[in-house]
C-alpha positions, 0 to 999 in steps of 0.5 A: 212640504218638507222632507219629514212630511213626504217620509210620513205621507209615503211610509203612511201611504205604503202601509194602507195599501198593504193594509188594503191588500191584505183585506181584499186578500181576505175578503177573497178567501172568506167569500170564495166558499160560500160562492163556490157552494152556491155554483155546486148547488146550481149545477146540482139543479141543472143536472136534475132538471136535465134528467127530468127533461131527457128522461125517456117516461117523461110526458109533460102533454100526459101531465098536462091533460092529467092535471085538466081532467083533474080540474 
């Protein structure tokens, strides 16, 4: 491989990782919201869900007898 070649493959080779860098960047930023809506959005349930549970008029065997007498 002459000088020439080695400039070439080396200028070409820092170009695509830069250019690689800058997508992985952007890929980052554009998928971050959407996950961070899903983990609030997740959070959210579990905050129900645990009120439901510890709530102090909730009988889940009341439920269960109501729904066999029901059938």
């Amino acid at each position: 491989m002459n000088p020439f070649e080695m400039v070439v493959v080396i200028v070409f080779l820092a170009i695509a990782s830069s250019m690689f860098s800058s997508w992985l960047k952007h890929r980052a930023k554009t998928s971050a919201p959407a996950d961070d809506r899903r983990l609030v959005d997740l959070e959210e349930r579990i905050r129900v869900l645990e009120r439901i549970v510890t709530d102090s008029g909730y009988d889940v065997r009341r439920q269960f007898r109501d729904l066999e007498r029901d059938a």
